[in-house]
C-alpha positions as CSV (number, residue, x, y, z in Angstrom):
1,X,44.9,-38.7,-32.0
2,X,45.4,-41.1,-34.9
3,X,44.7,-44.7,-35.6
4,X,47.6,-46.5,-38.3
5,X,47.0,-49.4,-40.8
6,X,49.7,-50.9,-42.5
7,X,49.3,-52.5,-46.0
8,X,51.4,-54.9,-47.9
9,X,54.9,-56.7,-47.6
10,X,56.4,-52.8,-46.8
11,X,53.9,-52.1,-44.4
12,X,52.8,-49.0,-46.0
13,X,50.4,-46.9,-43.5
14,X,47.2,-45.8,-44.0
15,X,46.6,-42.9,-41.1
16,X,43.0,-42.8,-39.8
17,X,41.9,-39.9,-38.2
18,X,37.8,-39.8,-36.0
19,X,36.2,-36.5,-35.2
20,X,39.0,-34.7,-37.5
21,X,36.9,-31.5,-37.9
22,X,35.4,-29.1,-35.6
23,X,32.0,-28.4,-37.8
24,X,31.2,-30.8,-39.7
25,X,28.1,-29.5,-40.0
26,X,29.5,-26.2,-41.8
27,X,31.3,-28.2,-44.3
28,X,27.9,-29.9,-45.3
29,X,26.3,-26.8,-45.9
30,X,28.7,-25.5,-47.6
31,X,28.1,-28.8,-49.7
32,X,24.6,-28.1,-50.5
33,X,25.8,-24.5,-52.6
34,X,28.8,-25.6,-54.0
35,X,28.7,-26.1,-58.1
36,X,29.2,-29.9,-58.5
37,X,29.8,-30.6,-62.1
38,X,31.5,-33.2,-63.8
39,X,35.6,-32.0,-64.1
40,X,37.9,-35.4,-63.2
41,X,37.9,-37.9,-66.4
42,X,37.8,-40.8,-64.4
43,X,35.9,-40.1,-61.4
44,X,32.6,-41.8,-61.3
45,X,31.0,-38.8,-60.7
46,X,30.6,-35.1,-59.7
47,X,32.9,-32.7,-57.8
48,X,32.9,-29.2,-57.1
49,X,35.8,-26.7,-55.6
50,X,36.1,-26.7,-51.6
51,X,37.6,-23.5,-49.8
52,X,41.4,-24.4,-48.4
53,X,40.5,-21.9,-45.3
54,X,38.4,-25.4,-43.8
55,X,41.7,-27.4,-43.5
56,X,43.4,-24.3,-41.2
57,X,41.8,-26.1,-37.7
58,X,43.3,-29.6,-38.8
59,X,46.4,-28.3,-40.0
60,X,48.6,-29.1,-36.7
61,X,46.9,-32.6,-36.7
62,X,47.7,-33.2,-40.5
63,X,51.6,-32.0,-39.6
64,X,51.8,-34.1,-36.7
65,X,51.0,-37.2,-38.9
66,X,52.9,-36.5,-42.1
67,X,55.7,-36.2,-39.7
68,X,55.6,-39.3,-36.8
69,X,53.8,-41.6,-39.7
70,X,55.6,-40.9,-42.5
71,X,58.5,-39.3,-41.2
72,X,57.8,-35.9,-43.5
73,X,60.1,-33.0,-42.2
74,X,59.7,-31.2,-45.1
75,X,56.2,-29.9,-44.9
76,X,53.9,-30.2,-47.8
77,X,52.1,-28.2,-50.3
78,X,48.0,-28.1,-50.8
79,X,47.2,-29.1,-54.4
80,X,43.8,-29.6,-54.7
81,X,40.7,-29.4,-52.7
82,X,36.9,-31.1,-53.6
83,X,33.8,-32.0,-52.5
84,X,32.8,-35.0,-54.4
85,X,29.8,-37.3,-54.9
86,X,29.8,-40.9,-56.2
87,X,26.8,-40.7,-59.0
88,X,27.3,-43.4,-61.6
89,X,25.5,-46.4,-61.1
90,X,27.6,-50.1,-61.5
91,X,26.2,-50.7,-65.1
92,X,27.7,-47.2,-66.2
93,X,31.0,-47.8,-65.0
94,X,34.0,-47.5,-67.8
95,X,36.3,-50.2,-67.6
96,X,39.2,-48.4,-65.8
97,X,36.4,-46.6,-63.5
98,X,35.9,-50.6,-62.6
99,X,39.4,-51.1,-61.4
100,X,41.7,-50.3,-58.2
101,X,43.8,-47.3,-59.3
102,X,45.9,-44.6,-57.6
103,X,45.8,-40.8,-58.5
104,X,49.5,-40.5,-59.6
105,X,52.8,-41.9,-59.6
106,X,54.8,-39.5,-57.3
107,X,55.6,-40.8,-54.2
108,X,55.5,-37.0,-52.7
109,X,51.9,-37.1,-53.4
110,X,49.3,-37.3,-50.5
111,X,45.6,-37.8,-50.1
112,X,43.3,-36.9,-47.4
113,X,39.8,-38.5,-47.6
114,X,37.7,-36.9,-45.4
115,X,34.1,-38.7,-44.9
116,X,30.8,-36.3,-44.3
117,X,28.1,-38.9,-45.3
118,X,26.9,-42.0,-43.2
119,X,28.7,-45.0,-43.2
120,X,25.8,-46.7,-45.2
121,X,27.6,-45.1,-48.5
122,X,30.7,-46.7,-47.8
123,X,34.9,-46.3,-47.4
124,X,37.6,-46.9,-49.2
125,X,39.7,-50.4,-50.2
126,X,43.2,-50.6,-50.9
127,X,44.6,-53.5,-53.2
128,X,46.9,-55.9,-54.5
129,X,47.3,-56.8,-57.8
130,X,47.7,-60.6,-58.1
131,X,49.9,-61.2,-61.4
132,X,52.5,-58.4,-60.6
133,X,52.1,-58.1,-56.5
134,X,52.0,-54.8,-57.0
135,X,49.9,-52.5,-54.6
136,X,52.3,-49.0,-55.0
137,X,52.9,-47.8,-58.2
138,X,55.6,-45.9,-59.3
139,X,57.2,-44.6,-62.8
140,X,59.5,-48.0,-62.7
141,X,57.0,-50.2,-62.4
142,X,54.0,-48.4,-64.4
143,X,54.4,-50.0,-67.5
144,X,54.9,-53.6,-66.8
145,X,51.6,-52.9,-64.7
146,X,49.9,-51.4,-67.3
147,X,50.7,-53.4,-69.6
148,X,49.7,-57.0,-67.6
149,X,46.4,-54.9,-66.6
150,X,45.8,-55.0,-70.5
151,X,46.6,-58.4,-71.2
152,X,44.1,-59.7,-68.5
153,X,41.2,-57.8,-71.1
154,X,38.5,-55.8,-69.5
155,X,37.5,-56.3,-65.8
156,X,34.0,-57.5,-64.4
157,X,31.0,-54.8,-64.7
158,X,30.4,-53.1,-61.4
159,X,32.6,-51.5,-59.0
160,X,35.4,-53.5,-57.1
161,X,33.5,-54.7,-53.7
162,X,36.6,-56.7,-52.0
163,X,38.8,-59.6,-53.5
164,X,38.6,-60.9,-57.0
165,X,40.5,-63.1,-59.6
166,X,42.9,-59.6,-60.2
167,X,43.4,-58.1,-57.5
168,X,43.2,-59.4,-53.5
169,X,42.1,-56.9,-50.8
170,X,44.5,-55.6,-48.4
171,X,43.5,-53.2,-46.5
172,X,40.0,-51.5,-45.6
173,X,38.6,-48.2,-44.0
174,X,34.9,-48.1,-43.3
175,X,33.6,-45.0,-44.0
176,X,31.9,-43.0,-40.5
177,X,30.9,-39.5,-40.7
178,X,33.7,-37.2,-40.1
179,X,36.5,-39.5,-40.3
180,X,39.9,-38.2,-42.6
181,X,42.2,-41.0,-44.0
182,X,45.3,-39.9,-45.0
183,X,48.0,-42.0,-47.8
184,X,49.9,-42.2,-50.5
185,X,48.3,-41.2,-54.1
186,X,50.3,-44.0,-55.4
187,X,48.8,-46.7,-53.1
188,X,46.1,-49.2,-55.4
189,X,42.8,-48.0,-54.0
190,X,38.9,-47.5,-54.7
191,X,35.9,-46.7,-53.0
192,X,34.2,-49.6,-51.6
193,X,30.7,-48.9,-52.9
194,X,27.9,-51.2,-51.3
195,X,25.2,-52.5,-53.4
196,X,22.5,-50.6,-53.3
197,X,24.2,-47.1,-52.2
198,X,22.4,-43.7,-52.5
199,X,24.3,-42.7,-55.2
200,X,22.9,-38.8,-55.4
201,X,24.1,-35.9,-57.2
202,X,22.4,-34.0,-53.8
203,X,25.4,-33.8,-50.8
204,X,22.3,-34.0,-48.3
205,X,21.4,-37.5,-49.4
206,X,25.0,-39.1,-51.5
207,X,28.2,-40.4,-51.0
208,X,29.7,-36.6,-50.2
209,X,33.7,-36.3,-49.2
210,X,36.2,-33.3,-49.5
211,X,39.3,-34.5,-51.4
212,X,42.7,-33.1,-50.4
213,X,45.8,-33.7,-52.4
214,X,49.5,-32.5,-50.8
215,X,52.7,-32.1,-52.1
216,X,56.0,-32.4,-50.6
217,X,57.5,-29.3,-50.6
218,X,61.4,-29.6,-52.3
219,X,64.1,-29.8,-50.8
220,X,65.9,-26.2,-50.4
């Protein structure tokens, strides 16, 4: 049902999941309506609000993976859910738009990457940072990566396409239409952009996902 990668010394997984949804085709029209605006600070581009009701025929597949992968009994809550589209071009990048970074410190915080586009527009990297070997971040060890990011100055123009004098590639997902890739929001990632991408605002013709963010439910 699913394929697992493990990255780093802790072998943390990285669930990958081929023909996740039954219409694909349904979520790319619903794509082509959908009010894309720019909302997320650091996203290098446009997203708009997806309807929850989509992830209803993948739930039992997303439970049976949260639990046998990362032993989750708990269940988890739904937090967020986009389409998005990869717009901005390399030499528009802000610096920290240029770097590996994870969407939040919580270690009860997933994300499901769900592909719609070709593989042409490309997946997703996860990373190592060389100076602190750190590739999960967490409220401990946030600052002393923060503040060895800073001392290193600003990064290279462009968008991070594999290994680099900071950080050493560790994992990779090649992006295929209607494949879901589920981790932890703390694990060092970016999308692996290939030169010369259709970066279009239009979901027909660019780099279109739906992001899903989870929540471990708390213990009762």
């Amino acid at each position: 049902m699913f394929e697992i990668k493990y990255v780093g010394n802790s072998e943390e997984p990285v669930v990958i999941i081929d023909d996740f949804h039954p219409d694909l085709d349904a979520l790319r029209a619903a794509a082509v309506n959908a009010p894309f605006a720019r909302h997320a600070k650091f996203y290098p581009g446009v997203q708009a609000p997806a309807d929850p009701v989509h992830l209803q025929p993948v739930a039992q597949c997303l439970t049976k993976a949260l639990k046998e992968v990362f032993c989750l009994q708990r269940g988890v809550s739904l937090v967020q859910c986009n389409y998005s589209l990869v717009t901005t071009k390399d030499a528009k990048l802000s610096p920290i738009q240029r770097l590996p970074h994870v969407d939040t410190l919580d270690p009860g915080r997933f994300a499901l990457l769900h592909y719609l586009a070709g593989s042409e527009q490309g997946g997703t990297a996860f990373y190592r940072h060389r100076a602190t070997k750190l590739y999960v971040l967490s409220e401990k060890n946030y600052d002393h990566y923060k503040k060895t990011l800073e001392e290193e100055g600003f990064p290279k123009a462009g968008y991070m396409r594999g290994s680099d004098d900071r950080f050493e590639l560790i994992g990779h997902v090649e992006a295929k239409p209607n494949r879901a890739v589920l981790y932890r929001s703390a694990l060092l990632h970016s999308g692996f952009i290939p030169q010369g991408a259709e970066l279009s605002s239009k979901p027909a013709l660019g780099r279109l996902t739906l992001n899903s963010f989870f929540q471990v439910k708390p213990s009762v």
